[in-house]
BAMARDREN-523821 format. One record per residue: residue in three letters; x, y, z of N, C-alpha, C in turn; residue number from 1. Coordinates in steps of 0.02 Angstrom, whole numbers. Atoms other than C-alpha are relative to their C-alpha. Last residue first. Layout:
<zapas>
ALA / X / Y / Z / X / Y / Z / X / Y / Z / NUM
...
</zapas>
This chain:
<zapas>
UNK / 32 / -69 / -3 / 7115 / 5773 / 7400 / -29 / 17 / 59 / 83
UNK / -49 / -48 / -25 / 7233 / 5643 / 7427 / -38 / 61 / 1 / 82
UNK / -24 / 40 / -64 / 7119 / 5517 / 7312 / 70 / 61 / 19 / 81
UNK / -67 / 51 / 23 / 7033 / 5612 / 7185 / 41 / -9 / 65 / 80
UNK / -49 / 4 / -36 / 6849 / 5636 / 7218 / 49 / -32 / -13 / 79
UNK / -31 / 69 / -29 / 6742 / 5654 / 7062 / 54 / 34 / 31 / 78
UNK / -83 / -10 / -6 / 6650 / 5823 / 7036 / 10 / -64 / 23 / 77
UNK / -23 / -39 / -70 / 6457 / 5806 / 6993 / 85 / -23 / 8 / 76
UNK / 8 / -65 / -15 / 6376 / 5811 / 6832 / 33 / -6 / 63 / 75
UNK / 57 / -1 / 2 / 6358 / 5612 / 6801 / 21 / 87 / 19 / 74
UNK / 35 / 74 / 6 / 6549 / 5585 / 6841 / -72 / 28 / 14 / 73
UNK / 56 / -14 / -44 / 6669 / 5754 / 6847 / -37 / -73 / -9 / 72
UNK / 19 / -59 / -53 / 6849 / 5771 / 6805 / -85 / -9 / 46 / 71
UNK / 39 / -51 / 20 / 6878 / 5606 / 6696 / -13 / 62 / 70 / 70
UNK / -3 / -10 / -69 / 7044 / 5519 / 6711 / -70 / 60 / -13 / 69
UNK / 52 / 43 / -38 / 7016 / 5462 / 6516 / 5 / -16 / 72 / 68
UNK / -31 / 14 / -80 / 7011 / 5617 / 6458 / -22 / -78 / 14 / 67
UNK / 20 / -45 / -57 / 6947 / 5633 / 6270 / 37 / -34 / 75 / 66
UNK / -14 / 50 / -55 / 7028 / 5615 / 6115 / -46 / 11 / 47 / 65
UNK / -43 / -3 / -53 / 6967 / 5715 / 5984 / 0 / -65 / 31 / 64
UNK / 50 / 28 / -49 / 6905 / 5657 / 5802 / 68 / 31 / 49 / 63
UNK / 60 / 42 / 21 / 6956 / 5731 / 5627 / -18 / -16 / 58 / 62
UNK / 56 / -21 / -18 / 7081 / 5848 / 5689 / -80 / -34 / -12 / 61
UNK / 46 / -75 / 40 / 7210 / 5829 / 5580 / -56 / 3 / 26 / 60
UNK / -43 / -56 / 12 / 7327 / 5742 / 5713 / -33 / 47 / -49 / 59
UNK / 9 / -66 / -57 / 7174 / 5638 / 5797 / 56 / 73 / -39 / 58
UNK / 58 / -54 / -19 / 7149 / 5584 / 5623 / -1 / 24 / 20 / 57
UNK / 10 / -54 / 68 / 7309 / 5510 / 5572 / -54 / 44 / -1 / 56
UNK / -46 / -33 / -26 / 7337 / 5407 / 5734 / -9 / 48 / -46 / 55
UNK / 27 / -29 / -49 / 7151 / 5331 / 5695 / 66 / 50 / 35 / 54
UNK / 40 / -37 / 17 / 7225 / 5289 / 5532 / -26 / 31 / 44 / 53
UNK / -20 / -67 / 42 / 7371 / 5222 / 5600 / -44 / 16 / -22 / 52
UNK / -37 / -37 / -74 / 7303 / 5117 / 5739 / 24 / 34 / -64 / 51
UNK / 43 / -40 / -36 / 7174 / 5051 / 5579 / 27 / 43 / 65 / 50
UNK / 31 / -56 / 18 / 7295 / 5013 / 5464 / -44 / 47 / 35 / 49
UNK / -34 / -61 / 7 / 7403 / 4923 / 5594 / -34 / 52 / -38 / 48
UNK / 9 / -32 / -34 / 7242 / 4824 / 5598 / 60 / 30 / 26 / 47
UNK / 38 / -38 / -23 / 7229 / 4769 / 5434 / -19 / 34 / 64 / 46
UNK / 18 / -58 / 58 / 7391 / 4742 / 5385 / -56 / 41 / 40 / 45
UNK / -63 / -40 / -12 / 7400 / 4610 / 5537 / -5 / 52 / -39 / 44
UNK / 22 / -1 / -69 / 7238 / 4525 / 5486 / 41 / 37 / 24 / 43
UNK / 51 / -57 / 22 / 7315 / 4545 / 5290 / -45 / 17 / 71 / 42
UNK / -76 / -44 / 31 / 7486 / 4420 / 5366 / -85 / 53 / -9 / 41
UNK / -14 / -37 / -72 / 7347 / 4307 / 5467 / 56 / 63 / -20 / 40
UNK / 56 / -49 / -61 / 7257 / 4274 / 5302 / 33 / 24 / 70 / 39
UNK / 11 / -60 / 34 / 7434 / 4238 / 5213 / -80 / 29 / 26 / 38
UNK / -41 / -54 / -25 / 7497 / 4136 / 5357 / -12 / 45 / -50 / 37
UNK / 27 / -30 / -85 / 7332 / 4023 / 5351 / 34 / 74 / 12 / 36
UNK / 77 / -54 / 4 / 7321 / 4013 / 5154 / 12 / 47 / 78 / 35
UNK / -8 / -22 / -18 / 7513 / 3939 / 5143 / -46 / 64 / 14 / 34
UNK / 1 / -40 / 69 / 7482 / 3798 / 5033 / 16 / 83 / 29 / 33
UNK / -52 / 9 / 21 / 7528 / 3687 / 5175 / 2 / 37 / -61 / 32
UNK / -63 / -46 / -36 / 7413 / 3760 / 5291 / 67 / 16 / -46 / 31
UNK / -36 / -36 / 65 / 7272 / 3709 / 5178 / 44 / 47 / 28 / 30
UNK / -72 / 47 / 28 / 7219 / 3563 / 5306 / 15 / 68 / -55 / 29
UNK / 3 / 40 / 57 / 7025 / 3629 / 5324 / 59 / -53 / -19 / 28
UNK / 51 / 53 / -20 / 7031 / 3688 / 5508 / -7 / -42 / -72 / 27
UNK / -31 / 67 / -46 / 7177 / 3787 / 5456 / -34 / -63 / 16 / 26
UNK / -27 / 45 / 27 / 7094 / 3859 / 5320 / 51 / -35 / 2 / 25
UNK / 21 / 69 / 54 / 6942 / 3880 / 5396 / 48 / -5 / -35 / 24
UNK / 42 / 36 / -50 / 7047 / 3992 / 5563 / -33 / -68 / -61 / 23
UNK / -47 / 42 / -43 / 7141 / 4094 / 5430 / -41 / -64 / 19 / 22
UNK / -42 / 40 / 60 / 6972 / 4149 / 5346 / 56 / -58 / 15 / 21
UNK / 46 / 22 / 49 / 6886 / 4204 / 5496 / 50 / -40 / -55 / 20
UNK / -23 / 41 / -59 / 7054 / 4306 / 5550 / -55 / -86 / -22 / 19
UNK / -32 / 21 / 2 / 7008 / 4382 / 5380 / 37 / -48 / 51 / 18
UNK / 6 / 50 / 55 / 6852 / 4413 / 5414 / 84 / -37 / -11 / 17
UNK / 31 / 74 / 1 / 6890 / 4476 / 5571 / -16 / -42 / -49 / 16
UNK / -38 / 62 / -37 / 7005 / 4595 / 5504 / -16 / -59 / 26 / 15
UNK / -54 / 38 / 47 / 6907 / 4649 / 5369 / 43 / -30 / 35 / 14
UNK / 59 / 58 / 28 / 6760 / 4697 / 5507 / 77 / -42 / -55 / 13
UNK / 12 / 37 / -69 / 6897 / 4817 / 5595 / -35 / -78 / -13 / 12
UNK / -86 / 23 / -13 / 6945 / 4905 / 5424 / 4 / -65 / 56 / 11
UNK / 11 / 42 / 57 / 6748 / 4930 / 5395 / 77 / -31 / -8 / 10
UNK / 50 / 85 / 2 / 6729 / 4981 / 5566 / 8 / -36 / -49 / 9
UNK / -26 / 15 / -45 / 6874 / 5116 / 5557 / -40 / -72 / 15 / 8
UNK / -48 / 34 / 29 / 6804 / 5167 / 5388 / 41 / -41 / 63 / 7
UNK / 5 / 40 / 59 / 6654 / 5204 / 5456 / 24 / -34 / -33 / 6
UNK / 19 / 48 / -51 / 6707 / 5297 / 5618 / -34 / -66 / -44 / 5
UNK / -68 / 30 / -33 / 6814 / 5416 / 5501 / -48 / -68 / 37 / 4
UNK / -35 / 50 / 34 / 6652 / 5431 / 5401 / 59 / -22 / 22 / 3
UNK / 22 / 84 / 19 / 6556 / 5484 / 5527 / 34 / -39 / -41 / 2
UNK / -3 / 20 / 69 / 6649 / 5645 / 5572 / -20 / -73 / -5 / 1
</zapas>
């Protein structure tokens, strides 16, 4: 599904911006107005949204998981140690 992987970028991109943001308006002095901890507060938002949205998919099926002890490498069987 493309659009799960769409919105997951476009959630992902808002966080850096917002991190972005923070960052100039510390570097500016507008700490004291409380810009920094409200861009780092929607940086936070935004990427719990995204571990829950991506938790919300695998459960309806929108995207699998896949192994990540993989069985084979390039077509041929990977050796597992003890074997």
């Amino acid at each position: 599904m493309w659009w799960v992987k769409l919105i997951v970028i476009v959630l992902l991109a808002a966080a850096v911006v917002s991190l972005g943001r923070a960052l100039m308006a510390l570097v500016r002095n507008e700490g004291k107005e409380g810009k920094t901890m409200r861009a780092l507060a929607w940086r936070v938002g935004f990427s719990a949204a995204v571990f829950v949205f991506i938790l919300l998919s695998m459960m309806m099926g929108w995207i699998q998981p896949h192994d990540v002890n993989p069985t084979t490498l390039y077509g041929e069987p990977v050796q597992q140690q003890g074997d």
